[in-house]
N, CA and C atoms as an extended XYZ file, in Angstrom:
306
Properties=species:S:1:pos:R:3:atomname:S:1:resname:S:1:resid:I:1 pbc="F F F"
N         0.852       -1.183        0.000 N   UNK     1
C         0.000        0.000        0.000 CA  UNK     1
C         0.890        1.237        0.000 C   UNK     1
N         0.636        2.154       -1.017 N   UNK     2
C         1.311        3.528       -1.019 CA  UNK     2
C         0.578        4.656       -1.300 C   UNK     2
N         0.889        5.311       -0.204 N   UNK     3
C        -0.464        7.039       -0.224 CA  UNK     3
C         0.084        8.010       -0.864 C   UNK     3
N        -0.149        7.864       -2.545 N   UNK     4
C         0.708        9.383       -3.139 CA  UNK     4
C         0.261       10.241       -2.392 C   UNK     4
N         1.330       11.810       -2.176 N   UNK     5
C         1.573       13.154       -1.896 CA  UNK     5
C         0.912       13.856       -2.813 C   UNK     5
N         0.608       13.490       -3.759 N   UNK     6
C        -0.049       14.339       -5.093 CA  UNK     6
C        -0.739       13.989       -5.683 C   UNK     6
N        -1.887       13.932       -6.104 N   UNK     7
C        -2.442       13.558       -6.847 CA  UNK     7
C        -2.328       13.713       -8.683 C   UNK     7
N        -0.937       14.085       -8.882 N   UNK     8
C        -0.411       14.221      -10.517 CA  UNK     8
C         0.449       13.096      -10.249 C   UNK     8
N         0.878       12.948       -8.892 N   UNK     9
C         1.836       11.612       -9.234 CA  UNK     9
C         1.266       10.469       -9.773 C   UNK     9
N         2.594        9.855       -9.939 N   UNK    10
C         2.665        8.194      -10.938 CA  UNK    10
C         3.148        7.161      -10.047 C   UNK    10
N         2.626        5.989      -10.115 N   UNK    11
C         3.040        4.556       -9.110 CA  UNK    11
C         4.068        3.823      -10.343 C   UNK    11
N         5.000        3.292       -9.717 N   UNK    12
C         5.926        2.950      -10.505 CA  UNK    12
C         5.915        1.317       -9.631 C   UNK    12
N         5.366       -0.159      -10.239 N   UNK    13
C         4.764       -0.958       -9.214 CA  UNK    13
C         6.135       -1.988      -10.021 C   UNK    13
N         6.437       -2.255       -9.491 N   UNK    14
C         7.891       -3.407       -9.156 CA  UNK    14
C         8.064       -4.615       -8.776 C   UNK    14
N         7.608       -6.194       -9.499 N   UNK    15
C         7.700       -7.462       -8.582 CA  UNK    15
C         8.672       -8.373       -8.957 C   UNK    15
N         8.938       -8.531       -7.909 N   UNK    16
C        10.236       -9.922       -8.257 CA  UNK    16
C         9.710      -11.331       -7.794 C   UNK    16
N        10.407      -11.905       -7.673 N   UNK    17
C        10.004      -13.158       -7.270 CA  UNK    17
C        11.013      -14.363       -8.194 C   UNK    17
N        10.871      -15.943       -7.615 N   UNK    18
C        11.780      -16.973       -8.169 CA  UNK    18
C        10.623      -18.130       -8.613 C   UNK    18
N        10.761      -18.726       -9.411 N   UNK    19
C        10.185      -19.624       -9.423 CA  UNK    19
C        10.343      -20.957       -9.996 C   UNK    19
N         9.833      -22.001      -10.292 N   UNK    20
C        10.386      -23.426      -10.619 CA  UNK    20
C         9.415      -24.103      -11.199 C   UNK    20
N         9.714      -25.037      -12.055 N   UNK    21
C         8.375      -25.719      -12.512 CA  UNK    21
C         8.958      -27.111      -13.348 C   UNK    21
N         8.202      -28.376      -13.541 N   UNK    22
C         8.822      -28.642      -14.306 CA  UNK    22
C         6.966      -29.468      -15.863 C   UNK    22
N         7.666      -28.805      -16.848 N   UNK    23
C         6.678      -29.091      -17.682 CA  UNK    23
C         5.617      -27.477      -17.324 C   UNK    23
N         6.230      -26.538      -16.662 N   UNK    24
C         4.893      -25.966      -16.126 CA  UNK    24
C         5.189      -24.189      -16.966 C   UNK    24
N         3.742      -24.002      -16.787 N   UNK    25
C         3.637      -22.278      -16.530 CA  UNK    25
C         3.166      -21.743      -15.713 C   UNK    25
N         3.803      -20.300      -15.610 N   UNK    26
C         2.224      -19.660      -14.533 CA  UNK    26
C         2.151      -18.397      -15.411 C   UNK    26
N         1.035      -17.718      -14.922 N   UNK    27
C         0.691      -16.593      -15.711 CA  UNK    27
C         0.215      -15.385      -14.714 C   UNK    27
N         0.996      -14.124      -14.575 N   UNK    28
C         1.308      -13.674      -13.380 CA  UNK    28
C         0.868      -11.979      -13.680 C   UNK    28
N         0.573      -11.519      -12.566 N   UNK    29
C         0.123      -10.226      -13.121 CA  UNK    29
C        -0.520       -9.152      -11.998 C   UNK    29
N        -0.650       -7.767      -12.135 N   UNK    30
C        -0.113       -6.861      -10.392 CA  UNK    30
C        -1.520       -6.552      -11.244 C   UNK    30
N        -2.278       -6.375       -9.884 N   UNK    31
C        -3.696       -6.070       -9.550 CA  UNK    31
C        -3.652       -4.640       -8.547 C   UNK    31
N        -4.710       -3.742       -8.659 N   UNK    32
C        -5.379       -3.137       -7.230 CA  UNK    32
C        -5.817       -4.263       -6.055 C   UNK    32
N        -6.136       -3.164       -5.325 N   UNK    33
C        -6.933       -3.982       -3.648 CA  UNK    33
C        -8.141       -4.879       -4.520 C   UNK    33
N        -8.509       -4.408       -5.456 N   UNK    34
C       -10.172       -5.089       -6.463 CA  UNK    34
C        -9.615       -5.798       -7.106 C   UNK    34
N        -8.233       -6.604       -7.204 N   UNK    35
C        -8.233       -7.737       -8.291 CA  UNK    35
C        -8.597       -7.329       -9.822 C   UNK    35
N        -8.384       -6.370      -10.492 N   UNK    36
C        -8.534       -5.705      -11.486 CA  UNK    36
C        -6.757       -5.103      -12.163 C   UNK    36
N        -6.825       -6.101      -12.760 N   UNK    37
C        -5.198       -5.257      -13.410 CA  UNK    37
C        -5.180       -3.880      -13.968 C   UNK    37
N        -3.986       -3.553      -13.031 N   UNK    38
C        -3.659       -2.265      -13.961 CA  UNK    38
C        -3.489       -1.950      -15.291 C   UNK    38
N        -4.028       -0.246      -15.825 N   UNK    39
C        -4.420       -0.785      -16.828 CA  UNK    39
C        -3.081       -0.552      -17.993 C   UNK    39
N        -3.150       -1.249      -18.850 N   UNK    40
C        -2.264       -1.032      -19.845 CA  UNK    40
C        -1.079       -2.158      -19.635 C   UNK    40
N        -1.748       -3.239      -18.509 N   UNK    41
C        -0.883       -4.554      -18.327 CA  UNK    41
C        -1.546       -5.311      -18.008 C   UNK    41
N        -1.666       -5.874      -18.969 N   UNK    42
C        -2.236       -7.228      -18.737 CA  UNK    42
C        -2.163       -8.558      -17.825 C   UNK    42
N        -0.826       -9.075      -18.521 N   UNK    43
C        -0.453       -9.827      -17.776 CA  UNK    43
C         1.022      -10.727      -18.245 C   UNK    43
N         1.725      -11.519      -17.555 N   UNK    44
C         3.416      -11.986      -18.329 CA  UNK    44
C         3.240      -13.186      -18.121 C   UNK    44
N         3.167      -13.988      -19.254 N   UNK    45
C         3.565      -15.545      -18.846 CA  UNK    45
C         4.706      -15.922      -19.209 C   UNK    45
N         4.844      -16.927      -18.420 N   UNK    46
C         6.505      -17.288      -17.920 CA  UNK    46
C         6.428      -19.069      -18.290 C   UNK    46
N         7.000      -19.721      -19.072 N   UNK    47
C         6.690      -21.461      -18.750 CA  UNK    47
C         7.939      -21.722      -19.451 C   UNK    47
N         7.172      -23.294      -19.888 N   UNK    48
C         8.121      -24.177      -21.008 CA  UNK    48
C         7.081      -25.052      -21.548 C   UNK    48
N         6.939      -25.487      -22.390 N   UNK    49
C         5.963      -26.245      -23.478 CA  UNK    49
C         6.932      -27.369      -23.836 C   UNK    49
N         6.334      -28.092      -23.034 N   UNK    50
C         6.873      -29.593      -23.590 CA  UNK    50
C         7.610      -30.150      -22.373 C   UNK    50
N         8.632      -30.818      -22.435 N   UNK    51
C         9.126      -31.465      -21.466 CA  UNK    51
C        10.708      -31.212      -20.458 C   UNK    51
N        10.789      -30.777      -19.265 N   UNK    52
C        11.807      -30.253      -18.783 CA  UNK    52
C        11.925      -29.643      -17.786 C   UNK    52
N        12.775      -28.722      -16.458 N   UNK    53
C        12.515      -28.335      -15.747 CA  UNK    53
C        12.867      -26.604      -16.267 C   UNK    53
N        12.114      -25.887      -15.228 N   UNK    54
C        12.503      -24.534      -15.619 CA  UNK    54
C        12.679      -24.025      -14.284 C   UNK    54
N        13.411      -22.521      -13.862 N   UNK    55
C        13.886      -21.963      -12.759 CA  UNK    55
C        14.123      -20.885      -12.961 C   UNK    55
N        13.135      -19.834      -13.397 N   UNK    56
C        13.511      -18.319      -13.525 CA  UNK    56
C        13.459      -17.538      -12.700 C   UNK    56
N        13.740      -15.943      -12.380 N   UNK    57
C        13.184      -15.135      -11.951 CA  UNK    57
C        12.639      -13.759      -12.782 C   UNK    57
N        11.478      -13.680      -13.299 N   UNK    58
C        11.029      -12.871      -13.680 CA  UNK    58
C        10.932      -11.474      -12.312 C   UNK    58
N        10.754      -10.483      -13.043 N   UNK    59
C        10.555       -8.923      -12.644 CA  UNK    59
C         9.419       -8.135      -13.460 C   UNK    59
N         8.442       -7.821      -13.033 N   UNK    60
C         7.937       -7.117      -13.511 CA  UNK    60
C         7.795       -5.843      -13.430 C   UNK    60
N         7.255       -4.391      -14.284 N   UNK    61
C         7.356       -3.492      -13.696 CA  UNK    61
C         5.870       -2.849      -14.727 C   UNK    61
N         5.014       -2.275      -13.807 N   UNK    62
C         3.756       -1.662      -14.043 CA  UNK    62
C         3.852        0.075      -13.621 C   UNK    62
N         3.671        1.012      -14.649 N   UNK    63
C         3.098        2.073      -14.134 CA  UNK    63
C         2.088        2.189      -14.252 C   UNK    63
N         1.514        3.183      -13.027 N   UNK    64
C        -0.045        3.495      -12.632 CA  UNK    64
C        -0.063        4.986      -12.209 C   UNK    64
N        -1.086        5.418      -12.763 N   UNK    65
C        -1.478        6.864      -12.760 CA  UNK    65
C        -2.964        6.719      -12.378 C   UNK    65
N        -2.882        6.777      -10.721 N   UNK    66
C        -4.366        6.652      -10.141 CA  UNK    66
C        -4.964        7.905       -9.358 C   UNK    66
N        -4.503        9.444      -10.314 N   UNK    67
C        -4.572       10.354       -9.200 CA  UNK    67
C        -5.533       10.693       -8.443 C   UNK    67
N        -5.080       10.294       -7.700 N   UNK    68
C        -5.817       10.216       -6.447 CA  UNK    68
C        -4.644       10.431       -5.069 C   UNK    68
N        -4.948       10.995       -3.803 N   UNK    69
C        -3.956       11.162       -2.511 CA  UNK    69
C        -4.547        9.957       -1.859 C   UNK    69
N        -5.205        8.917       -2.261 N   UNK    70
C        -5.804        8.389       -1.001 CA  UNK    70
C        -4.963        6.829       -1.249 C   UNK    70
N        -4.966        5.910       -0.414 N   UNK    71
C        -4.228        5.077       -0.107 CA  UNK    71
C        -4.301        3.648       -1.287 C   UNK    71
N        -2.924        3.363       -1.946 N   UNK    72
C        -3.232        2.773       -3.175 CA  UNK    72
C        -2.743        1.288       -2.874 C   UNK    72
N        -3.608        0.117       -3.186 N   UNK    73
C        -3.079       -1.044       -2.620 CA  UNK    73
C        -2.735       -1.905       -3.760 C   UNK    73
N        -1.588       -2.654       -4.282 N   UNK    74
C        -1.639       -3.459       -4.908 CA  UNK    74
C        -1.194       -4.781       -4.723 C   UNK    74
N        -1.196       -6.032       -5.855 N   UNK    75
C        -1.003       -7.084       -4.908 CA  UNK    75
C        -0.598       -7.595       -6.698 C   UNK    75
N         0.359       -8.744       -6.070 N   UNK    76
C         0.706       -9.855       -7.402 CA  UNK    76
C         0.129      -11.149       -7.354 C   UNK    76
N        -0.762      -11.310       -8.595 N   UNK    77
C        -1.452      -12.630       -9.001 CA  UNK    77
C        -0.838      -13.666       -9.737 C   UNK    77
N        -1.108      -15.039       -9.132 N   UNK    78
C        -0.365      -15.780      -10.111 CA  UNK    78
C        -1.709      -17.123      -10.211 C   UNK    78
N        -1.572      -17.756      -11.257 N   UNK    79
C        -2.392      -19.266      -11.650 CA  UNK    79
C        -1.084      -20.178      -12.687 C   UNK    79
N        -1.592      -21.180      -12.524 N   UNK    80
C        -0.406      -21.917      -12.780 CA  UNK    80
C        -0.904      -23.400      -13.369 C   UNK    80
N        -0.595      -23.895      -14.062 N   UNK    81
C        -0.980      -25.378      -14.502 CA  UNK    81
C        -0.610      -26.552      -13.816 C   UNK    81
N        -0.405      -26.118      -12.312 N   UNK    82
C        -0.202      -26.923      -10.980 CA  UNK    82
C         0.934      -27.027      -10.294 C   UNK    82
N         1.728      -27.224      -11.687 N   UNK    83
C         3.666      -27.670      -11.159 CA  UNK    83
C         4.310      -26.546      -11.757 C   UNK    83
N         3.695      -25.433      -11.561 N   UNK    84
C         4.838      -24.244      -11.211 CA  UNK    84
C         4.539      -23.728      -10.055 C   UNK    84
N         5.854      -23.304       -9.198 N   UNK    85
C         5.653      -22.750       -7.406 CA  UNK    85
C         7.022      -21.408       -7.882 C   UNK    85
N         5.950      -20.552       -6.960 N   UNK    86
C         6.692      -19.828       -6.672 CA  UNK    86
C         7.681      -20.060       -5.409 C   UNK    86
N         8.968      -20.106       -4.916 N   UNK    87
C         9.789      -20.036       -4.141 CA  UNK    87
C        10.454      -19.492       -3.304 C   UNK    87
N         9.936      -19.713       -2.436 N   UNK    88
C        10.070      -18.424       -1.251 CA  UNK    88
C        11.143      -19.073       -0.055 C   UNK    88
N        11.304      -20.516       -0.198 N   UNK    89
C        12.749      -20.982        0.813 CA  UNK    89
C        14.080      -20.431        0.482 C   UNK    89
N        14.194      -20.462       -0.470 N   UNK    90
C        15.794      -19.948       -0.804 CA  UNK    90
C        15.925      -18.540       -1.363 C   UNK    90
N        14.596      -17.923       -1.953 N   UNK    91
C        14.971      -16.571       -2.586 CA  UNK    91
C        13.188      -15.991       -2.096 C   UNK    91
N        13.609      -14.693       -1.703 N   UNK    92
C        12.267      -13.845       -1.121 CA  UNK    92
C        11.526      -13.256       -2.166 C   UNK    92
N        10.156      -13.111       -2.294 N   UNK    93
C         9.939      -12.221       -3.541 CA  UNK    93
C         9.621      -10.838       -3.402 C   UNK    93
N         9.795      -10.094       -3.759 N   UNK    94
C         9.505       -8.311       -3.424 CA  UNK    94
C         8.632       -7.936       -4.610 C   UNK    94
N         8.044       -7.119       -3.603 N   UNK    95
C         6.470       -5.869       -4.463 CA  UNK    95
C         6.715       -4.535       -4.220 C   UNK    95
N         7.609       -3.615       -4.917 N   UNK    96
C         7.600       -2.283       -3.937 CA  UNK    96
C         6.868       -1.494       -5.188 C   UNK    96
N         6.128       -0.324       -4.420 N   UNK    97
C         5.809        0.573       -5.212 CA  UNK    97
C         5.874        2.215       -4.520 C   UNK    97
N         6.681        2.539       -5.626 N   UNK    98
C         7.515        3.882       -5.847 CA  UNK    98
C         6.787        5.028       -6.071 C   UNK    98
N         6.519        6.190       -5.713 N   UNK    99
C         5.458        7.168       -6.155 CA  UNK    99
C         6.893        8.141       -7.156 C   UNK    99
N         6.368        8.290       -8.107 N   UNK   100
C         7.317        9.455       -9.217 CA  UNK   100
C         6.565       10.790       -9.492 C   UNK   100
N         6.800       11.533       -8.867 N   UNK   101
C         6.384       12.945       -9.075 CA  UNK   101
C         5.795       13.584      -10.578 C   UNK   101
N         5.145       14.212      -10.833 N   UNK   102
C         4.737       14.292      -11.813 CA  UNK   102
C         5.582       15.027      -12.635 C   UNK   102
């Protein structure tokens, strides 16, 4: 959650994360508090088609122009075709979001 100072400012929304799969995808993507993607991003899929293991870390990065001063919540979605996990024992995943002045 981040409370722009201005309402001309811009959210600059940032996710990391690790993940593993084998044979798998997931399909991943930064929402508001309403589960509604921001707009002008859809969404990033990440896999492998066919047979094998995979181990990436994707980053994503979303800007948002919600002017508004009042308190902005976002969150990262993921669905997956079962045998992809995100990994959180050995590597942490981060969500920060940045307010950029207008």
């Amino acid at each position: 959650t981040i409370t722009p100072t201005d309402a001309t400012s811009n959210i600059l929304i940032i996710w990391s994360f690790t993940g593993v799969g084998s044979s798998a995808y997931g399909i991943f993507q930064i929402t508001d508090a309403s589960n509604v993607a921001i707009s002008g991003f859809d969404r990033m899929d990440v896999g492998i088609g066919g047979t094998g293991s995979l181990y990436d870390s994707p980053t994503l990065f979303v800007w948002d122009s919600p002017a508004s001063t009042s308190a902005q919540t976002y969150k990262g979605r993921f669905r997956t075709n079962a045998s992809y996990t995100i990994v959180n024992a050995n590597a942490t995943g981060q969500l920060f979001a940045i307010e950029v002045g207008a």
